[in-house]
C-alpha positions as CSV (number, residue, x, y, z in Angstrom):
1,X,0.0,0.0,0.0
2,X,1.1,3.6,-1.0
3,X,0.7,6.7,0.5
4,X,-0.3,8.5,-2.4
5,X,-3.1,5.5,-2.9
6,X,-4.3,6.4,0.2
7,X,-4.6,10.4,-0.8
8,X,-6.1,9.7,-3.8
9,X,-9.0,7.5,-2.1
10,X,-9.1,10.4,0.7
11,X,-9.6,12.8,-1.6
12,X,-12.7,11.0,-3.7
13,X,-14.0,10.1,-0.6
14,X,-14.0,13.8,0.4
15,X,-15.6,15.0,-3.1
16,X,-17.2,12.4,-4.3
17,X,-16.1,13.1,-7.9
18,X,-13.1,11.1,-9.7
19,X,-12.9,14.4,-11.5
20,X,-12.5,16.7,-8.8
21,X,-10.5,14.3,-6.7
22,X,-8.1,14.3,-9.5
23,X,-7.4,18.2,-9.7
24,X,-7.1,18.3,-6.2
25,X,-4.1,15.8,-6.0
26,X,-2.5,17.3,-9.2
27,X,-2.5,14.1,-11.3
28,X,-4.5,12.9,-14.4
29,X,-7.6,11.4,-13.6
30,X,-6.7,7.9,-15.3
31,X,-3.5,7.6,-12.9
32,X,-5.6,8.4,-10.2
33,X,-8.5,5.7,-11.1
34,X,-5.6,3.3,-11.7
35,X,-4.0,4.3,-7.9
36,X,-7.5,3.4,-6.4
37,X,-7.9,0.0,-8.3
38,X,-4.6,-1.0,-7.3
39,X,-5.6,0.1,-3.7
40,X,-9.1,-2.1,-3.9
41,X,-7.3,-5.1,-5.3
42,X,-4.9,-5.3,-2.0
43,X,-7.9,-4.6,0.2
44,X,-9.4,-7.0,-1.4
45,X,-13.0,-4.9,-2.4
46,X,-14.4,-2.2,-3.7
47,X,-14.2,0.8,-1.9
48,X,-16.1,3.2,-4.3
49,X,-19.0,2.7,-6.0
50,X,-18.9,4.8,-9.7
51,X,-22.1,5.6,-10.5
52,X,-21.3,8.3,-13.7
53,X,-20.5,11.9,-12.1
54,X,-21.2,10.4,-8.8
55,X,-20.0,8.2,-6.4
56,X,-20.5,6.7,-3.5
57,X,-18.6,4.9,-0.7
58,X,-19.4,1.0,-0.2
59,X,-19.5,-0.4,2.9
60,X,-16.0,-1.7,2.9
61,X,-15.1,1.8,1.8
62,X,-16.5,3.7,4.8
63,X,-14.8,1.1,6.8
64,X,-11.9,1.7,5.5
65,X,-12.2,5.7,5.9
66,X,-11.4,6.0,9.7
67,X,-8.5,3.6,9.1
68,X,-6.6,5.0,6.0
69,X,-7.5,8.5,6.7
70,X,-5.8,8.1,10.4
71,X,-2.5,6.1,8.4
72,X,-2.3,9.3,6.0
73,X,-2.3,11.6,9.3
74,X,0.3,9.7,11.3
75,X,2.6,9.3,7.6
76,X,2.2,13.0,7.0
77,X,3.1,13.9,10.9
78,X,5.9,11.4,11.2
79,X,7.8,13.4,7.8
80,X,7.2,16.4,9.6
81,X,8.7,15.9,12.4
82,X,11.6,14.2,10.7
83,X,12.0,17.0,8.8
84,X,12.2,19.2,12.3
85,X,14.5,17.0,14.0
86,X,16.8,17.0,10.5
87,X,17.0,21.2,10.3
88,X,17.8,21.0,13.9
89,X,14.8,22.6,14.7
90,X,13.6,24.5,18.5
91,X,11.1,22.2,19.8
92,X,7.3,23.6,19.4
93,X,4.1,22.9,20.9
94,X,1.0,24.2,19.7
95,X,-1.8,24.1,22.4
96,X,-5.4,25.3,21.6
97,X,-7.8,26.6,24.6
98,X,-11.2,27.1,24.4
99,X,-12.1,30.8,25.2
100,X,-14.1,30.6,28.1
101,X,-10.8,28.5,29.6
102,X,-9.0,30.4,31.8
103,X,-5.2,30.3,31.6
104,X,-4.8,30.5,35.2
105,X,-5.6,27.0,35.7
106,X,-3.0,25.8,33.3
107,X,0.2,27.9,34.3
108,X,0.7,25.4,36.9
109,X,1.6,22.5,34.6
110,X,3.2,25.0,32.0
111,X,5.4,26.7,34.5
112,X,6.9,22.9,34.8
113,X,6.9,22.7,31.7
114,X,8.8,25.7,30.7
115,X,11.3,24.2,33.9
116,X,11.7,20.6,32.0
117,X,12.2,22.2,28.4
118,X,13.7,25.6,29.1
119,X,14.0,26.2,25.0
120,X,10.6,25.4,24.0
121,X,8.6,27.3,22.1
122,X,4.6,27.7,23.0
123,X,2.4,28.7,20.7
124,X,-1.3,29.0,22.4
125,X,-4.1,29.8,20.3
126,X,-7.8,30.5,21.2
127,X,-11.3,29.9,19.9
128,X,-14.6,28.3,20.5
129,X,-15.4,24.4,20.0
130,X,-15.6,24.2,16.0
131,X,-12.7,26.6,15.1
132,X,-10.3,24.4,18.0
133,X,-11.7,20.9,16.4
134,X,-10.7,22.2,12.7
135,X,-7.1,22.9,13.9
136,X,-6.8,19.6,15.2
137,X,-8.0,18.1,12.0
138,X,-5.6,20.1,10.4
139,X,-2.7,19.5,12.3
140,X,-2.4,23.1,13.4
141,X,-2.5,22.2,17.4
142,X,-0.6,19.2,19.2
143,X,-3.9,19.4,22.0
144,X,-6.6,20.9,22.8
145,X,-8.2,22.1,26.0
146,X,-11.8,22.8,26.4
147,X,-15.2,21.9,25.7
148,X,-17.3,20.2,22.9
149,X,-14.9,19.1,20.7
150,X,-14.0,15.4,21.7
151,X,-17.0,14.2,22.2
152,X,-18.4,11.2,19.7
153,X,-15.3,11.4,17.8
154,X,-13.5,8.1,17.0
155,X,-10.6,10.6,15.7
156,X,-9.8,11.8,18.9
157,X,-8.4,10.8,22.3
158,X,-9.9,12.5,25.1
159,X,-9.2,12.7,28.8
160,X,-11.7,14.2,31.4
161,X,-10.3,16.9,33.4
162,X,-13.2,18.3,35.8
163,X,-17.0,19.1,34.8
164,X,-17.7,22.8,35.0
165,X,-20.7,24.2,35.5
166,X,-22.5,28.3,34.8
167,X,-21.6,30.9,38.3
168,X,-22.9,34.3,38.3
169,X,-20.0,37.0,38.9
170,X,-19.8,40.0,40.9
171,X,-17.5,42.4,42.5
172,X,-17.2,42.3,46.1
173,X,-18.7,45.8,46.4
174,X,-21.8,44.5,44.9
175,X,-25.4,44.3,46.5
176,X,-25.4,41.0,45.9
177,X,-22.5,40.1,47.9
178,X,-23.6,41.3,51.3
179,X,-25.3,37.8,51.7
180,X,-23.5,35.2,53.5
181,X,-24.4,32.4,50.7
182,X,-22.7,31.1,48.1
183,X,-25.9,30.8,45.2
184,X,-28.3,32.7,44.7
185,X,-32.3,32.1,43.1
186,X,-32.9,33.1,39.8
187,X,-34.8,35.8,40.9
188,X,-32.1,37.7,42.4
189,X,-30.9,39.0,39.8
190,X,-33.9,41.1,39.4
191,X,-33.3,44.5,37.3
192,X,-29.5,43.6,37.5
193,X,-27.8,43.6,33.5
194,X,-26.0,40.5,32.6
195,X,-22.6,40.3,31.3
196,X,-22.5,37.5,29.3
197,X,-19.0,35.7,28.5
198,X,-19.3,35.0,24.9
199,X,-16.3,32.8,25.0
200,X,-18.4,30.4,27.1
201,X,-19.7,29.2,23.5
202,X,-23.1,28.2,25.4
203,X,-24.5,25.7,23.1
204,X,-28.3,25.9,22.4
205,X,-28.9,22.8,24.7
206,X,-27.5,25.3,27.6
207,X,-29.3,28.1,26.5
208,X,-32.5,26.8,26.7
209,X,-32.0,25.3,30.2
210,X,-30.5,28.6,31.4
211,X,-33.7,29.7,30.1
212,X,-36.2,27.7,31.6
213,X,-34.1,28.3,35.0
214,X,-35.2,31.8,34.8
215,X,-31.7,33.3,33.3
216,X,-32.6,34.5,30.0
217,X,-29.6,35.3,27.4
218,X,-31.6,38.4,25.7
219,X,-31.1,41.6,26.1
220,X,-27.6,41.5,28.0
221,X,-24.0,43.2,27.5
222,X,-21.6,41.0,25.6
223,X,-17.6,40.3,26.0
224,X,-15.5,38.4,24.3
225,X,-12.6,38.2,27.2
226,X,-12.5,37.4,30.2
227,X,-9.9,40.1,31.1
228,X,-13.1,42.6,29.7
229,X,-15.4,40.8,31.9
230,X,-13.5,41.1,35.0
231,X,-13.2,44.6,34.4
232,X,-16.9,45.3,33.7
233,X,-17.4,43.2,36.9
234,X,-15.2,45.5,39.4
235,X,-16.6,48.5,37.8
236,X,-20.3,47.2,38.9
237,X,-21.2,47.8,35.4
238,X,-23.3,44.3,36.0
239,X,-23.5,40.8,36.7
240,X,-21.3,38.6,34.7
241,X,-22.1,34.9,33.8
242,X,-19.2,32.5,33.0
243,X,-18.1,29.3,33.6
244,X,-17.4,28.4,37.7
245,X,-13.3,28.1,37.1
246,X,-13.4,31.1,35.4
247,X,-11.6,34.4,37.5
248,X,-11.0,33.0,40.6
249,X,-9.6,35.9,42.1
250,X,-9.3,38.2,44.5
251,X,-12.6,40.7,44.9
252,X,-14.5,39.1,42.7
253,X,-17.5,36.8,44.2
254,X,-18.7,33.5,42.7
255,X,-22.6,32.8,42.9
256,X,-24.3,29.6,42.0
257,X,-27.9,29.8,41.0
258,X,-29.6,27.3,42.7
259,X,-32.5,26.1,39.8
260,X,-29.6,26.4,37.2
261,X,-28.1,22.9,36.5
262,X,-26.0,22.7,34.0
263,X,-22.4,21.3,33.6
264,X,-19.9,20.6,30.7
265,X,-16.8,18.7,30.3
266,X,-13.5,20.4,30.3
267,X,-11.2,17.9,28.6
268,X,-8.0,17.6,27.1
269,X,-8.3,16.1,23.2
270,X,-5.5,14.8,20.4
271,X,-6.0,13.8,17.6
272,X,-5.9,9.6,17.3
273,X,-3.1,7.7,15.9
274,X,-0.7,11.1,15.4
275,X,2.7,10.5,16.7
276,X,3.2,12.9,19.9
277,X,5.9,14.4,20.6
278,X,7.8,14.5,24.2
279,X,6.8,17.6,24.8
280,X,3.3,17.4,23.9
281,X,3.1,14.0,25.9
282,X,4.5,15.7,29.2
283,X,2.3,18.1,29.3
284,X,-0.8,15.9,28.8
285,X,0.4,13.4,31.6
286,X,1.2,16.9,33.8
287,X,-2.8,18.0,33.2
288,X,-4.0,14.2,33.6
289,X,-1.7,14.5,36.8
290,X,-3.4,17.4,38.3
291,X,-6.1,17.7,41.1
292,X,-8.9,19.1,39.3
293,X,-11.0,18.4,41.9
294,X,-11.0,21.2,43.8
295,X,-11.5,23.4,40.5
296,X,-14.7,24.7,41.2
297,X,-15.7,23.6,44.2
């Protein structure tokens, strides 16, 4: 079996069109057809069904997908870092976090990093669920860290950190904070403006339960950082909503509503059969390491 079999099967069974599939890989459409035949006689099947301008899959074919596409990723990773090791290259890891994330909870196991692997290079990158899961597919990121995209995905290897859950913020000044209570009812929050984290990336799912709780997501002031929100929160300008291990600092109060129940994953995810590097595998055994448990609380 060849690698550029494999690309040229990848690619049909990404367009669905011999034609297509052809101009993508920069070769003749007969060299390509003959690449694939070559391919289905040592796997002993067909794996695409030609049907004139179209073309489906068979059976053997989407069973082969998962497999061959995850042999193309680990070939095309392994040259790569060849290739790095070969120029001499500074070691580089490329770690994705989900916005609504925050760093803090990581500097712990990247501070030891930074002590095992003094000349590494980090390159941390943010964005919600579906931007982090395309840069894994795309090689862009050695892990990820977050929320949403790892789950049901034979093409990843998650690991469960801690399960998070939605806390109302406020400044210690605040009105709200002269109760001795840690949550709060729904009602409480009366004729007082949400601050909505944007980088939370609340799926609908959690939108419509915040909803029915009695914390409705209309009407309210929007950030995109949590640096903005903290600073919206000590200026009273309202009540912000984020995830519980989200700002866990000084003068700043964390409220949990009692109706609202709702909780998300915070995971680490790689992408399945992808050669790791040391780096990237120290750091996931240094978060899998960590007492998350007393996160939130």
């Amino acid at each position: 079996m060849e690698m550029q079999q494999v690309r040229y099967f990848l690619a049909v069974a990404q367009t669905l069109n011999f034609t297509r599939a052809a101009e993508q890989c920069n070769v003749s459409q007969p060299a390509l057809t003959r690449a694939i035949k070559l391919l289905e006689e040592e796997l002993g099947g067909d794996l695409i069904r030609r049907e004139g301008r179209l073309s489906h899959l068979t059976d053997l074919g989407q069973r082969m997908l998962p497999l061959l596409r995850q042999c193309h990723e680990s070939a095309v990773t392994a040259k790569a870092l060849a290739t790095s090791l070969k120029k001499g290259e500074i070691a580089t890891l490329n770690v994705a976090v989900a916005s609504a994330v925050d760093i803090a909870l990581l500097m712990p196991a990247l501070s030891e990093m930074y002590g095992a692997f003094p000349e590494l290079l980090l390159r941390l990158k943010r964005g919600g669920a579906i931007a982090i899961r395309q840069m894994l597919e795309k090689g862009e990121i050695d892990l990820a860290i977050g929320s949403g995209f790892g789950e049901g995905s034979d093409r990843l290897d998650s690991w469960r950190m801690f399960d998070d859950h939605f806390d109302i913020i406020i400044s210690a000044e605040h009105d709200l904070a002269r109760g001795n209570g840690a949550a709060l009812e729904a009602a409480q929050l009366g004729e007082h403006r949400l601050l909505l984290h944007k980088g939370v990336d609340a799926s609908e799912a959690e939108i419509e339960r915040l909803a029915t709780a009695g914390v409705s997501l209309v009407n309210v002031h929007e950030v995109d950082s949590l640096a903005d929100l903290e600073a919206l929160v000590r200026a009273n300008f309202g009540v912000g909503l984020t995830l519980a291990s989200a700002l866990r600092t000084g003068g700043i109060r964390h409220l949990r509503i009692h109706s609202v129940d709702v909780e998300r994953p915070v995971s680490i995810c790689m992408m399945s059969g992808r050669p790791r590097s040391r780096e990237a595998t120290a750091l996931l055994n240094l978060l899998r390491g960590a007492d998350w448990s007393i996160v939130v609380g």
